[in-house]
N, C-alpha and C positions, 0 to 999 in steps of 0.2 A: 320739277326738280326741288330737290331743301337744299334751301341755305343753310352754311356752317361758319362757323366764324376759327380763326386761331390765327394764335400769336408767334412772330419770326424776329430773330433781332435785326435790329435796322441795315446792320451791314448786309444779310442776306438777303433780305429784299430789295435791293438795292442792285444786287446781283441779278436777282432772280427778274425784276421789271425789265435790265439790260439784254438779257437772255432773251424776255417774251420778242423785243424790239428787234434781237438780229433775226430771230426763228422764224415771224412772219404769222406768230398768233395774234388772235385778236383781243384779249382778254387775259389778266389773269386767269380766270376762272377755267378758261380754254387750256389751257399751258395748265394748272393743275390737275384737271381730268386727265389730260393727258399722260403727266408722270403717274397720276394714280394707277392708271391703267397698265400704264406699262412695269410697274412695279409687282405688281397683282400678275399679272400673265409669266413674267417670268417668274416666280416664288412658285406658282401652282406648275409653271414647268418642271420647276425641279422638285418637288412634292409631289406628284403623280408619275411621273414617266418612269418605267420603268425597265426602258426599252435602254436601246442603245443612242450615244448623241457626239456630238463636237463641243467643246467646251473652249473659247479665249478667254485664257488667266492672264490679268496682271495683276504687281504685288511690285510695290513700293517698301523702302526703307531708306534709313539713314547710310549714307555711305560709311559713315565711321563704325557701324554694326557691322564687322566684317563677321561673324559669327553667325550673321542670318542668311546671308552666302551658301555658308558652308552647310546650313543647316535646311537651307532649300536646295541647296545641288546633292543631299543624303536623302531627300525627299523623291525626289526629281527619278533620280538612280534609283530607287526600292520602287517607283510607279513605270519605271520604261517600258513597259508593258501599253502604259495609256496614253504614257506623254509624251506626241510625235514630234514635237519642235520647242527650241527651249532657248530662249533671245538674252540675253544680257548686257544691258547698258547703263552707261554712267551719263548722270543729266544735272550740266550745271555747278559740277564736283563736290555736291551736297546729298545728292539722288542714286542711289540703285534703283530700276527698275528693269525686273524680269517679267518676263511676258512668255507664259509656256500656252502648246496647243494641245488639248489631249483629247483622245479620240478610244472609245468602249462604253460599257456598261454607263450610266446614265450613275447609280449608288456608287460605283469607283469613282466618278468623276466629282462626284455631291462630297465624297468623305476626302478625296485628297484637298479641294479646297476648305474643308473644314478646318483640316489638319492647318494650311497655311493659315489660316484667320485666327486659331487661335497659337500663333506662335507670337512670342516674346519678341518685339522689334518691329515689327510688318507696323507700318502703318497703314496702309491702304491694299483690299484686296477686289478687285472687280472683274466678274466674270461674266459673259455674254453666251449662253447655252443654246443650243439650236439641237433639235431630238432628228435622226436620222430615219 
């Protein structure tokens, strides 16, 4: 194996040794192969498949961005073709978070989350792909 060295700011690390301790790795090093891994396998999912798949979307924003709402339910509506379930909740009364399931073509499902990740407001978009 090679060694690699890199740099994390102290608060995430900090995080991240928390995490090795509840998850029941043994090592840093273990717990990074890991994400590495798993980071790498889903990216080449969605870069090669071409097929059909299932897709969990979430998509975080500010509550006070009522305009990202409206501009993920214009979204939502033009894809109801792929997007079989579509969750909308308020968390904490700071948080929107929608959480849609969408289900076809593997490139519809790669460009409707594009569309959400580059929208004005989202702060956070995380999708969990599984090819059919």
């Amino acid at each position: 194996m090679v060694v690699i060295s890199i740099t994390l700011p102290n608060d995430l690390l900090k995080k991240f040794d928390k995490f090795i301790g509840t998850q029941g790795y043994f090592s840093r090093s273990e717990a990074f192969r890991d994400a590495v891994r798993s980071l790498i396998s889903e990216r080449e999912l969605l870069e090669t498949d071409t097929g059909r798949g299932v897709a969990a979307i979430m998509v975080t924003s500010e509550y006070a961005r009522k305009d990202v709402t409206v501009r993920l339910t214009g979204i939502t509506c033009e894809q109801s073709d792929i997007v079989i379930e579509n969750l909308h909740r308020h968390i904490g009364g700071k948080y929107c978070l929608t959480m849609l399931l969408a289900e076809g073509p593997v490139q519809r499902i790669r460009n409707l989350v594009r569309r959400m990740r580059g929208m004005r407001g989202i702060q956070q978009v995380k999708t969990m792909f599984m090819s059919m």
